[in-house]
Residue, then its C-alpha position, 0 to 999 in steps of 0.5 A: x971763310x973755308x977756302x972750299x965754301x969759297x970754292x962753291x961759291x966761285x963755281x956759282x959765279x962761273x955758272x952764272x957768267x955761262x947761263x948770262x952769256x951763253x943763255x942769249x947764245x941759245x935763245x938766239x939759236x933757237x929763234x934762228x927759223x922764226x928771224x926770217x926765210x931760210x936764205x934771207x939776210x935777215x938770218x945772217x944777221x941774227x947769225x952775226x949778232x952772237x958771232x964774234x962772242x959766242x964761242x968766248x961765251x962757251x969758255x964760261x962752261x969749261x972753266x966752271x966744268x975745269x973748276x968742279x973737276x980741281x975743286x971738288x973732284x967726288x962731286x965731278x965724278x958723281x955728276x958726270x957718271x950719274x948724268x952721263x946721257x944728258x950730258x953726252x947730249x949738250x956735248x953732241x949738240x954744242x959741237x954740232x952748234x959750233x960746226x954749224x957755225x962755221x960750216x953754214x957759209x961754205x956753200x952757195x946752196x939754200x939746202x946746205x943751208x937749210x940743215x946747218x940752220x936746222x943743227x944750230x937750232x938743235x944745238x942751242x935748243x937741247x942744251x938750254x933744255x937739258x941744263x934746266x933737267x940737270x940742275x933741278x936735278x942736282x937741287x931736287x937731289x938723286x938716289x946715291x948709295x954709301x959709295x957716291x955712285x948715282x944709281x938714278x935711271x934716265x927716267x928718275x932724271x925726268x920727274x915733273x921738277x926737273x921737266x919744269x926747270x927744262x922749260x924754265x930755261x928754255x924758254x927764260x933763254x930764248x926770251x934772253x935772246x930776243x931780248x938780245x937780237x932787239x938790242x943787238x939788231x936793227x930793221x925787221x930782225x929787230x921787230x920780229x924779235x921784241x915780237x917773239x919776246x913778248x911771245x915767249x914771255x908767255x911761257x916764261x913767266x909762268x913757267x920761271x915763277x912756277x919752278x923757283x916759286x917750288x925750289x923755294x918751298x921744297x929745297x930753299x932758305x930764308x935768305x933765298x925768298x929775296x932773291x926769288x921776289x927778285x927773279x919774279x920782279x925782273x923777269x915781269x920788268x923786262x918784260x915790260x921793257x921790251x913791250x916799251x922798246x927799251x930795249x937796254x933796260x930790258x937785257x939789263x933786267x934779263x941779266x938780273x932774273x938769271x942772276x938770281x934764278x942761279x944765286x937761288x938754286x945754289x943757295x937751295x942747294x948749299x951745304x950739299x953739292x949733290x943730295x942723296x934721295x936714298x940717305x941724306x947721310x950718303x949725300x955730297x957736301x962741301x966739305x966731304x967733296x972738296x979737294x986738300x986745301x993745298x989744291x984749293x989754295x993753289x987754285x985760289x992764287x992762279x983765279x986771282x991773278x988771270x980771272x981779272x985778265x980773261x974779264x978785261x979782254x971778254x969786256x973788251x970784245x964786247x966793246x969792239x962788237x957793240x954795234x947794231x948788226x944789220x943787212x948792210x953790215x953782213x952783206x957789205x951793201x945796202x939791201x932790201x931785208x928780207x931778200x934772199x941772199 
């Protein structure tokens, strides 16, 4: 096999490790003002539950972002030029994430707290929004002149495709992190949860069958029609599962709709790394994209010997941090939920 199909296909895998991971990260933060009153416990529990993982779960994003930059350098630079703004928004809303993080304790004061709650909210939000726009807008395909420079407006990047798969994402990754909160807490952050996954599960489902129902008939391939009946079939289990309290199942299930929802996209979008709407003829493909192959056998070795050795040590702090969150565990005493902190 090529070693740049190669290539396209490890990038996949990077990508589908960050939505996985980071994908509960942002339904989490989303959830934030719904888990309880804004000084209770029971937001420092929702809190807890992605805190010892969530910045190793953003790692997924820069060696996905690092790994299209070696790999395929035409593709980076068309991506990033082309898709300036919204991109300059995830990047302001995942700083402003991570400083809200960190900052949301410095202060014994229910305003100080109240903001950094309203940023974490913002920060998990817009980028579970926007990745959604970005990538349907990367399958649907941009106006690309001869030279490979994106001549599409901020408002050609907002067609009625892209729109859906916003909110395909936002809502499959908030539904990810209820799912997650139900599995990961105990007490009334637990049962609020698996009531706002059935909540969200609403929006999703329609809303994911819809967008990956149009990416097939419009963009797709005949090997990818599996895995869209795999997509539409987990995410209804899940589903099912978290109405039936089984709450590892259905994570286990989410995970799987997210696998394949991605495997589906960059299938749809294989042989091209970004298509043309001006010219086909002007679009980015694998192989006119990619890097000597002396870069990309570099490369290979280097992902050879430390992707084993960063997938040990992230499945070794989940481990360690496998435990239900609850009151008792972020307060250090037994408490009452609910109660202000």
């Amino acid at each position: 096999m090529d070693l740049a199909v190669i290539w396209f296909i490890a990038i996949s895998v990077l990508w589908i490790g960050y939505f996985v991971l980071e994908g509960f990260d942002f339904g989490v933060g989303t959830l934030l003002p719904f888990m309880g009153k804004r000084d209770s416990v029971d937001r420092r529990v929702a809190i807890n539950a992605i805190g010892p993982v969530w910045d190793a779960n953003e790692v997924w994003l820069l060696t996905a972002g690092g790994a299209m930059f070696a790999a395929f350098p035409a593709w980076y630079a068309s991506l990033f030029s082309g898709f300036y703004l919204p991109l300059f928004l995830i990047l302001i809303a995942l700083i402003l994430r991570g400083v809200a993080f960190e900052y949301r304790g410095k202060r014994d004061s229910s305003t100080w707290r109240l903001w950094w709650d309203r940023a974490i909210f913002f920060g998990s939000a817009a980028p579970a929004l926007l990745w959604g726009v970005a990538f349907a807008n990367i399958v649907r395909g941009v106006a690309m002149d001869a030279d490979h420079i994106v001549t599409a407006s901020l408002l050609d990047l907002l067609n009625p495709y892209a729109l859906l798969g916003g909110l395909t994402t936002l809502s499959l990754y908030t539904l990810h992190g209820a799912v997650f909160l139900s599995l990961k807490t105990d007490g009334p952050v637990r049962a609020r949860a698996r009531a706002a996954a059935l909540r969200v599960a609403c929006v999703a489902v329609p809303a994911g069958a819809g967008f990956l129902l149009w990416t097939q008939l419009a963009h797709g391939q005949v090997w990818t029609w599996p895995l869209v009946a795999l997509a539409a079939l987990t995410l209804v289990g899940g589903v099912a599962a978290a109405w039936a309290r089984r709450e590892g199942l259905a994570f286990g299930l989410m995970v799987v709709t997210i696998i394949a929802a991605v495997v589906t996209l960059f299938g749809s979008l294989f042989p091209n790394v970004l298509p043309s709407t001006t010219d086909p003829a002007f679009s980015l493909t694998v192989e006119n994209a990619s890097s000597a192959d002396y870069t990309l056998t570099i490369m290979t070795w280097v992902a050879v010997v430390f992707l084993p050795l960063v997938l040990l040590y992230q499945g070794w702090s989940y481990w360690v941090f496998r435990k239900r969150v609850t009151g008792a565990t972020v307060t250090g005493e037994t408490v009452t939920q609910g109660a202000d902190s």
